[in-house]
N, C-alpha and C positions, 0 to 999 in steps of 0.2 A: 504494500500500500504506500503510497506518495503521500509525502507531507511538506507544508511550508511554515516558515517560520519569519513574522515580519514585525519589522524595530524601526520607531525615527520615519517612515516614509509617509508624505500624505498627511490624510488625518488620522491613521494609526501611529498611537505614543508606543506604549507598550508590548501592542499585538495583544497573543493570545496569553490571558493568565492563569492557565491550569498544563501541566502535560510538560512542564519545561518550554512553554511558548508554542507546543507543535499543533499547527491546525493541518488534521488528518481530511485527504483527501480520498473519499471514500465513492463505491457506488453510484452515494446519489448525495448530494453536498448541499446545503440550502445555508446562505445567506440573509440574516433580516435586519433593520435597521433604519434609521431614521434619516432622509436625506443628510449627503455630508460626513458620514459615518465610516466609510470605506468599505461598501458592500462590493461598487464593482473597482473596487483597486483592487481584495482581493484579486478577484473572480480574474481580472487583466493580471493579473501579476503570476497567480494558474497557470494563462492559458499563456506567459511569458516564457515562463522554466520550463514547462511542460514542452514548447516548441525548440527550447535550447538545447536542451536531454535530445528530443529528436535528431533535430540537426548534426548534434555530437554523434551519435550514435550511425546515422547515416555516410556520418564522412564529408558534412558539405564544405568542411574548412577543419584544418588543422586545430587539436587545441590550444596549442597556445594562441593562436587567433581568436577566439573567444576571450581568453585572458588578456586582451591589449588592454591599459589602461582606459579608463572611459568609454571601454566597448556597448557594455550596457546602456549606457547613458542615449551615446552619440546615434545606438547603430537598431536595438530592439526595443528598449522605452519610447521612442517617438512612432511606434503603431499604433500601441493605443494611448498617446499624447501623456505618458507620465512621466516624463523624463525632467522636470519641476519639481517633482515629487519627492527629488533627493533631497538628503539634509545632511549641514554640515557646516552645524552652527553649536550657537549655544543652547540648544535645545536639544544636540543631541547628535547623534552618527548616523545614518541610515545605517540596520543588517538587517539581510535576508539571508534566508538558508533554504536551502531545496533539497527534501531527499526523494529521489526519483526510484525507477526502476530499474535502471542502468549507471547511473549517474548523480554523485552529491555535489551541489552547487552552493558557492557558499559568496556573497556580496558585500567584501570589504575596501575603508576609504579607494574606491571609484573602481577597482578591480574584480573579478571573477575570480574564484577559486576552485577549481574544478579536480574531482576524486570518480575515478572508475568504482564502480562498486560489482562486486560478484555475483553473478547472480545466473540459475539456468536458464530462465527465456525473458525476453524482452517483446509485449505486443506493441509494434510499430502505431502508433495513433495515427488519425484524421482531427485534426484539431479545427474548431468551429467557435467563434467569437459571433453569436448573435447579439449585437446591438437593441436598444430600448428605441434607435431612430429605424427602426425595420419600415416600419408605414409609409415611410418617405419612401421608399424605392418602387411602390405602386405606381409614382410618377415619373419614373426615371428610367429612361430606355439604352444607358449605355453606362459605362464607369467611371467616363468623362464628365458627366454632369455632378459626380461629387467629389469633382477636386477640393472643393473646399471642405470636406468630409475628411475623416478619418482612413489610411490603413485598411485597417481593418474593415471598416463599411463598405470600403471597394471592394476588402476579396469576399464579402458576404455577396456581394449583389452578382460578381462572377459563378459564385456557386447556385445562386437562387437561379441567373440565367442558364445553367447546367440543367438545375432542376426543370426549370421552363421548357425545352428541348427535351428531356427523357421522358415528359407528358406524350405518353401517346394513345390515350381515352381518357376522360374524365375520371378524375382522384377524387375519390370521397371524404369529404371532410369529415371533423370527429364531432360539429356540431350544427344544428338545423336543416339538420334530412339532406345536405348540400354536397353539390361537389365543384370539381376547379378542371377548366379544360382548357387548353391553350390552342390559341389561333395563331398557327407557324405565318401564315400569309398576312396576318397582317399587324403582325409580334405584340397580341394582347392577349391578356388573363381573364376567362367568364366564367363568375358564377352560376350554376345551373340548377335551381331547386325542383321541384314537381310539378311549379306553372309557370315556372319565368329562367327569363335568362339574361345576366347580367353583367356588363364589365366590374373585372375589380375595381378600376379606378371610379369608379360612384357608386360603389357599394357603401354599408357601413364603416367603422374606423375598426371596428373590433375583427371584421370582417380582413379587412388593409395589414392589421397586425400579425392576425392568426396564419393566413395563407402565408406567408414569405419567411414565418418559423414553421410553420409544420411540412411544408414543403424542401424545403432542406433538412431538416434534419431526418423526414422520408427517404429523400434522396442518399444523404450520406450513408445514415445508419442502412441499407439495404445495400451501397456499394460496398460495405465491409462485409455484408454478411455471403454478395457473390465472391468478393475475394477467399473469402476463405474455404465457400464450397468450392472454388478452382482449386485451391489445395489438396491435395487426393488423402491426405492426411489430416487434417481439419486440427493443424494444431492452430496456438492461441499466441505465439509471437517465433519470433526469432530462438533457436534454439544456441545453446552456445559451442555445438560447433559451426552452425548457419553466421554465427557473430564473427569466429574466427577467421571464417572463410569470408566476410564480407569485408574485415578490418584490412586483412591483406589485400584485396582488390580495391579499395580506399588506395593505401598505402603504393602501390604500385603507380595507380595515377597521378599520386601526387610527385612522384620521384622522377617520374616521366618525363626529361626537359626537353620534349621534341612536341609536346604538348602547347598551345598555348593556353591561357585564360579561358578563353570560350569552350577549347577542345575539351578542356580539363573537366570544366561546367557539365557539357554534355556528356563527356562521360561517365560522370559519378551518376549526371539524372537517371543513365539508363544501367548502373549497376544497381540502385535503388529500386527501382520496376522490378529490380525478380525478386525484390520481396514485400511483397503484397503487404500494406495496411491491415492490420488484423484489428483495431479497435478505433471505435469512435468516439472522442472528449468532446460532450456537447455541452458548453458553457452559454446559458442565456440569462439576458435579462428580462427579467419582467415578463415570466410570461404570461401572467393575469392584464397586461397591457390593455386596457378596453374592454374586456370581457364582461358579462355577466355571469358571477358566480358558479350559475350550471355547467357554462361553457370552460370555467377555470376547470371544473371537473372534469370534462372530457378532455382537456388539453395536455391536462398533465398525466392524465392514463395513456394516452398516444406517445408524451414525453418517455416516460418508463417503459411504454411497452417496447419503444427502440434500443432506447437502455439495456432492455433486456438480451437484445438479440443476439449480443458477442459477450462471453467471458470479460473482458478486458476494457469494455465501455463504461464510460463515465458522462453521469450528469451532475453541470451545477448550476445552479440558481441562484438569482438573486430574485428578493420580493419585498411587496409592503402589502401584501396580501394577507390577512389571518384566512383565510379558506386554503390556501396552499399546501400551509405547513397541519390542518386540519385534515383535509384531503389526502397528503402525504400517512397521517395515521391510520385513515381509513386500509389505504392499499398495505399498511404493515399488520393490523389484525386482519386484516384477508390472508397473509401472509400466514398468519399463524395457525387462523382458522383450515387454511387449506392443507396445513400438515397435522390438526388434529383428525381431520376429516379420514385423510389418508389413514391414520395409525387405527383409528375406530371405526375401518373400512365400511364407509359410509360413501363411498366416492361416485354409485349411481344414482343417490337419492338427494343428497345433500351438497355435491362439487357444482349440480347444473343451479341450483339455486345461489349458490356464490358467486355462479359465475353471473350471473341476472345482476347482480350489485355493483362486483367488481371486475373488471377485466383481467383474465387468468394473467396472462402477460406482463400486467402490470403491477404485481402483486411482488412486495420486495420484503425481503429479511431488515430487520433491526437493527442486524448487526452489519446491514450497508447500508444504513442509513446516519447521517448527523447533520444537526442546527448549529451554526453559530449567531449569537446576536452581538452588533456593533453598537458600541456607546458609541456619539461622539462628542459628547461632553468630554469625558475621560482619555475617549482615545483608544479603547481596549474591546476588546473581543471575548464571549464568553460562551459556552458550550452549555447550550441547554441540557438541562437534567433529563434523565427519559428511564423514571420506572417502569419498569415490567419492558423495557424496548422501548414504548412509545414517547415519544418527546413532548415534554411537559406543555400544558396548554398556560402555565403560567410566563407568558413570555410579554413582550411589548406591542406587538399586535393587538392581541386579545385584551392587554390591561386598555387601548387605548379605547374598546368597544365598551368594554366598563367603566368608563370613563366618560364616555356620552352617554353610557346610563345612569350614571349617578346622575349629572347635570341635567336629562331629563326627570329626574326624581325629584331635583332639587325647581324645578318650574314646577311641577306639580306642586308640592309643598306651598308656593307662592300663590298658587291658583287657590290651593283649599285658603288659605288664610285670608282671601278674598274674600270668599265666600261665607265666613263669620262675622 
């Protein structure tokens, strides 16, 4: 399991204060917190290390190339625009520490610290950065129009355009009878419910949202799961003698001085092609974004049920959602409930009634699931408690709904006192 550990950057002071600092990156990772708080620094700073492990791992560049001073700064912090984020003052030193599945990373004054770790397989990821500006790209027909966008929002709208293209009959969505079908000839998205038919772009917002995360993360999470049936062996990464034999073919290209730059480029891209992507990191934010409630509900059953589809996938979230991380419980006592079922072999009478509630697929263990909540008063990160598995419904979401219930309690109060 991968874990990060973050100091000084952002509005995180201290990071995490339980675990020796490590915030475990698990299965299914939820994020909550009050704007300003560092839900998605995390969550970018994830999908940072997480892409830098790869990179090592694949050979795109030497390591001590990573190790240049100010690498991080100059060269992967400005994708997703945090490279301000350092600190290096009197408030404090930025660290961060990454421990990966191939690789420990450690981020001291402006340097990289980089440690091979042992280990017998490594599942190559597809790393995915959905953005909370997803809606905008309903209006955007190329990757030129958000130059002034983010990195990362461009290679979202390159993958969504992917997914646009591999439409080839209408994809059912997970919420209002609906589905999504694309028009190659005239490069638009239409909704199609049981009497109408609609462009995306004047559809709903929720509508705007939903299609351009559910549709990539369809898309990716299903190109891992063909990758891996192309494997006639259906393993779950890189084995370590697959690793030794890839490091040498690395190594050989780089020694190569008959090579130039480009040559060197292409060659590595295509020793990386023979080894297939075997996991999917789908990091989103927001994906209650516009939704209604029920629709949060089917959202994030779709979310998990891609989740589920490879050993080695990961989801993580960021929310200001209390139904999410409610929701989230829902699919872990399904989880439970579907292994009491089995044991009390019960599985013909009582498995198709679970599944009426909760989607089999989407159903996850306790122990791959974790909350963090951000102060950002404080500046710190703290792991919700979760007796019995289930993660405490005392968190700051839910105090906040209690909290407009008090205060309607407390107009009532003033109403009766009128009234004597």
């Amino acid at each position: 399991m991968s874990k990060i550990r973050i100091k000084h950057f952002g509005p995180i002071v201290e990071g995490y204060t339980q675990d020796d600092g490590w915030i475990d990156i698990r299965k299914a990772t939820v994020l909550i917190g009050n704007q300003g708080s560092g839900k998605s620094t995390v969550a970018k700073l994830i999908s940072t290390f997480t892409w830098i492990e790869k990179a090592l791992v694949r050979g795109d560049y030497p390591q001590k190339w990573f190790e240049r001073k100010n690498k991080l700064k100059n060269q992967y912090l400005p994708y997703h625009r945090l490279e301000n984020y350092l600190k290096s003052d009197s408030s404090g030193q930025t660290e961060i520490d990454f421990q990966g599945e191939a690789y420990s990373i450690k981020y001291r004054n402006g340097s990289l610290i980089i440690e091979e770790i042992s280990h017998s397989s490594y599942p190559l990821p597809q790393i995915m950065y959905v953005p909370a500006e997803r809606n905008f790209i309903t209006y955007m027909k190329t990757a030129k129009e958000l130059k002034l966008s983010s990195p990362s929002m461009q290679e979202f709208l390159t993958e969504f355009d992917k997914a646009k293209e591999n439409l080839k009959a209408p994809e059912p969505l997970p919420i209002n009878s609906t589905a999504i079908e694309y028009d190659k000839l005239n490069d638009t998205l239409n909704l199609r419910g049981t009497d109408y038919k609609l462009r995306l772009s004047e559809a709903s917002s929720g509508f705007q949202s939903l299609v351009p995360l559910y549709l990539v993360s369809s898309y990716l999470a299903n190109s891992i799961l063909i990758n891996r049936a192309d494997d006639l062996e259906g393993k779950d990464g890189m084995t370590a003698e697959e690793m030794e034999r890839f490091k040498k073919g690395v190594a050989e290209i780089w020694t190569n001085e008959s090579f130039t730059d480009e040559q060197r480029r292409l060659a590595l891209s295509v020793l990386a092609e023979k080894f297939n992507k075997s996991a999917f990191i789908n990091i989103v934010e927001e994906p209650e974004q516009n939704l209604f409630p029920g629709s949060q509900w089917e959202m994030l059953q779709s979310l998990l049920g891609f989740n589920s589809m490879a050993a080695g996938n990961k989801l993580i979230l960021t929310t200001h959602s209390p139904y999410i991380i409610n929701f989230l419980n829902i699919a872990i006592l399904g989880y439970d409930l579907r292994e009491k079922i089995k044991e009390a072999n019960r599985v013909n009478d009582l498995l198709p009634k679970l599944q009426k509630i909760v989607k089999e697929n989407s159903l996850i263990s306790s122990e791959d699931v974790v909350v963090y909540q951000l102060d950002e008063k404080e500046g710190v990160i703290r792991k919700l408690p979760a007796p019995e598995g289930i993660p405490t419904d005392k968190n700051l979401l839910n105090m906040k709904i209690r909290e407009a219930n008090q205060l309607f309690d407390a107009l009532l109060e003033i109403e009766e006192d009128l009234a004597i």
